[in-house]
C-alpha positions as CSV (number, residue, x, y, z in Angstrom):
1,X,0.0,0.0,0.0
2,X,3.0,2.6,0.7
3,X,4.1,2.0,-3.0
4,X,0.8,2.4,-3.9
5,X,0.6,5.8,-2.2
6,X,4.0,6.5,-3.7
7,X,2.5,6.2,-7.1
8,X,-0.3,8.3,-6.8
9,X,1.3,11.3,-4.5
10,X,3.6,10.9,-7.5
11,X,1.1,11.0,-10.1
12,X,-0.6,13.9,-8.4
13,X,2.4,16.2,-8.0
14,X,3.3,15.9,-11.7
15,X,-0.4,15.9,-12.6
16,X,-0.7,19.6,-10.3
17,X,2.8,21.0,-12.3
18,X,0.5,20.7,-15.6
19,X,-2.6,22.5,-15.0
20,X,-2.2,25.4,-15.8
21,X,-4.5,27.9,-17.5
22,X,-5.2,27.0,-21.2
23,X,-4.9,23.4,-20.8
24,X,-8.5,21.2,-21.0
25,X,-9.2,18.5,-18.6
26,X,-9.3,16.3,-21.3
27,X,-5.5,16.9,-22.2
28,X,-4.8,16.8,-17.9
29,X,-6.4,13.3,-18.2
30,X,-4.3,12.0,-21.0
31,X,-1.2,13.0,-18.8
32,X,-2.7,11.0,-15.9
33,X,-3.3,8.2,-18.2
34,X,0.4,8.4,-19.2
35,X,1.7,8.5,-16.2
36,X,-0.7,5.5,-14.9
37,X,1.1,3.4,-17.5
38,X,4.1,4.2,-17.3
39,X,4.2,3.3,-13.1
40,X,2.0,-0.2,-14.4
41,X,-0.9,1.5,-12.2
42,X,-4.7,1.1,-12.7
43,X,-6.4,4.3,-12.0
44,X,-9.5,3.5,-9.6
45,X,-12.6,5.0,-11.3
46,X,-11.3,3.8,-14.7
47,X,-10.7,0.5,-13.6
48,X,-13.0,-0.2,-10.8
49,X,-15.8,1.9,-11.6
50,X,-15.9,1.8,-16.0
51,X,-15.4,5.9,-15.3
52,X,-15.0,7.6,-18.5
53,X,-11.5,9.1,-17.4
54,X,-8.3,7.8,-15.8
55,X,-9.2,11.0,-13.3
56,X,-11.9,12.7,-11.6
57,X,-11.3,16.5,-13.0
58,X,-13.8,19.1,-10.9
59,X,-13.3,22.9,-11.6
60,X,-14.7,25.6,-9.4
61,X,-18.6,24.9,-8.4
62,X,-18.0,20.8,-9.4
63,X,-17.5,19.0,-6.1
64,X,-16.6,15.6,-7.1
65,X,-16.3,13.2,-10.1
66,X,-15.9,16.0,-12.8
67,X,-15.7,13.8,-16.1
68,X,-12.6,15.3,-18.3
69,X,-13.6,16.9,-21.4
70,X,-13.0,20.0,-23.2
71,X,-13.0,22.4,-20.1
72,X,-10.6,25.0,-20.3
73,X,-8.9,26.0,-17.4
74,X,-8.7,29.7,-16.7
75,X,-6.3,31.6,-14.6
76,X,-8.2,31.9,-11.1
77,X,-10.2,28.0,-11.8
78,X,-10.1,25.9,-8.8
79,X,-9.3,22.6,-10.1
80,X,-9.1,19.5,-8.3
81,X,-8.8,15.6,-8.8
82,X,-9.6,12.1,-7.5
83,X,-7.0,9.4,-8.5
84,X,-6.9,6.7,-5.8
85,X,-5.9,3.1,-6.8
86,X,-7.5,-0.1,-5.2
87,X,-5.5,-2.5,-3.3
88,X,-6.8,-3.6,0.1
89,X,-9.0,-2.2,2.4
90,X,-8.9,1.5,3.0
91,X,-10.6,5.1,3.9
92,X,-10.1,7.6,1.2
93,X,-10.8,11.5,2.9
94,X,-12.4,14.0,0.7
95,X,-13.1,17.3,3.1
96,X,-14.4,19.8,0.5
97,X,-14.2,23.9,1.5
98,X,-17.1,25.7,-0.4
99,X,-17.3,29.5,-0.9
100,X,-20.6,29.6,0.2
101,X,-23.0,26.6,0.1
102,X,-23.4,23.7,1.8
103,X,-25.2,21.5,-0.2
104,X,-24.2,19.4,-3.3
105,X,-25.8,18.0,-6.5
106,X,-25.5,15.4,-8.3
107,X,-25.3,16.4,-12.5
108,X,-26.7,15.1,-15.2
109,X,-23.9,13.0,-16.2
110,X,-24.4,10.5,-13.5
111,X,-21.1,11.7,-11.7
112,X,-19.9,14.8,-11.5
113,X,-21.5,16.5,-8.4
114,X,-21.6,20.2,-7.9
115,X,-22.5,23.4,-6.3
116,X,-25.2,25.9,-7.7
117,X,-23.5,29.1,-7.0
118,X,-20.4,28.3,-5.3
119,X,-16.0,27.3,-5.7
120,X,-15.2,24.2,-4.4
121,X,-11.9,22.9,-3.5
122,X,-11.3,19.6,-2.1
123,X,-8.2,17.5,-1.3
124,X,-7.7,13.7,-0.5
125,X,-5.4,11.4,1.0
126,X,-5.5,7.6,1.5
127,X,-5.4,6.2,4.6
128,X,-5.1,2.7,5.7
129,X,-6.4,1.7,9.3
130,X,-4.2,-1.2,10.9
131,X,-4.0,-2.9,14.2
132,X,-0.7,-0.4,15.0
133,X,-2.3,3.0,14.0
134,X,-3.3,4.9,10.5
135,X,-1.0,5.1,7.7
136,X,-1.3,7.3,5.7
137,X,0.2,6.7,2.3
138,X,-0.5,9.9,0.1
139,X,1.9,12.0,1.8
C-alpha cells in the first residue's frame, strides 16, 4: 500500500505541475493516463468503476467526479482531482471547502457532483487503518 501511495502522491504532483490555464481536462487526463502506464498502475474510477476518465477532473462549483472533457482551465479556476488506486481495504478523505453553500448536486452526467453558485476545493489522502495506528500513504 506505501508503494501504492507513492505512485499516486507521484502521479498527483506531476499531474498539479501541468494545470495550468489553457490546458483542457481532457489533455490533464491524458497525462494522468500516461503516467498510470508508465508506473504499471490502474487508475480507480477507470478501472473499478468503467469511469469515463483515468481521473476525476472538478473545476470551481464541481465538487466531485468531474468527467474530463474540453473544459478550459482559466487563470483563477479551482481545479481539483480524485486518482486513488484499489488495493486492500482503506478510507479515502475527501473534506471539500465551499465559498458559500453547503449542499451538493449530483449532474446530469451520473457523476460529477456540484455546487449551484459556489467554488469548491477539495483534497484527498488515502489512509489505511491497521492494528498499529493509521498510515497514511498519500503524503
Amino acid at each position: 500500500m506505501k508503494e501504492i501511495g507513492r505512485i499516486v502522491a507521484s502521479i498527483r504532483d506531476k499531474w498539479v505541475q501541468r494545470t495550468v490555464p489553457g490546458i483542457t481536462t481532457k489533455e490533464l487526463d491524458d497525462i494522468a493516463e500516461e503516467l498510470f502506464k508508465k508506473e504499471g498502475a490502474v487508475s480507480a474510477p477507470k478501472g473499478e468503476y468503467n469511469f469515463p476518465g483515468y481521473t476525476c477532473i472538478s473545476v470551481n462549483e464541481e465538487v466531485a467526479h468531474g468527467i474530463p472533457g474540453d473544459r478550459v482551465i482559466r487563470e483563477g479556476d479551482i481545479v481539483t482531482d480524485d486518482e486513488l488506486l484499489k488495493e486492500g481495504m482503506v478510507i479515502v478523505f475527501e473534506p471539500f471547502i465551499s465559498t458559500f453553500e453547503e449542499e451538493v448536486f449530483q449532474k446530469g452526467d451520473g457523476w460529477t457532483f456540484a455546487t449551484k453558485k459556489s467554488y469548491v476545493a477539495q483534497m484527498e489522502h488515502t489512509i489505511i487503518l491497521t492494528k498499529n495506528g493509521p498510515i497514511i500513504v498519500t503524503l
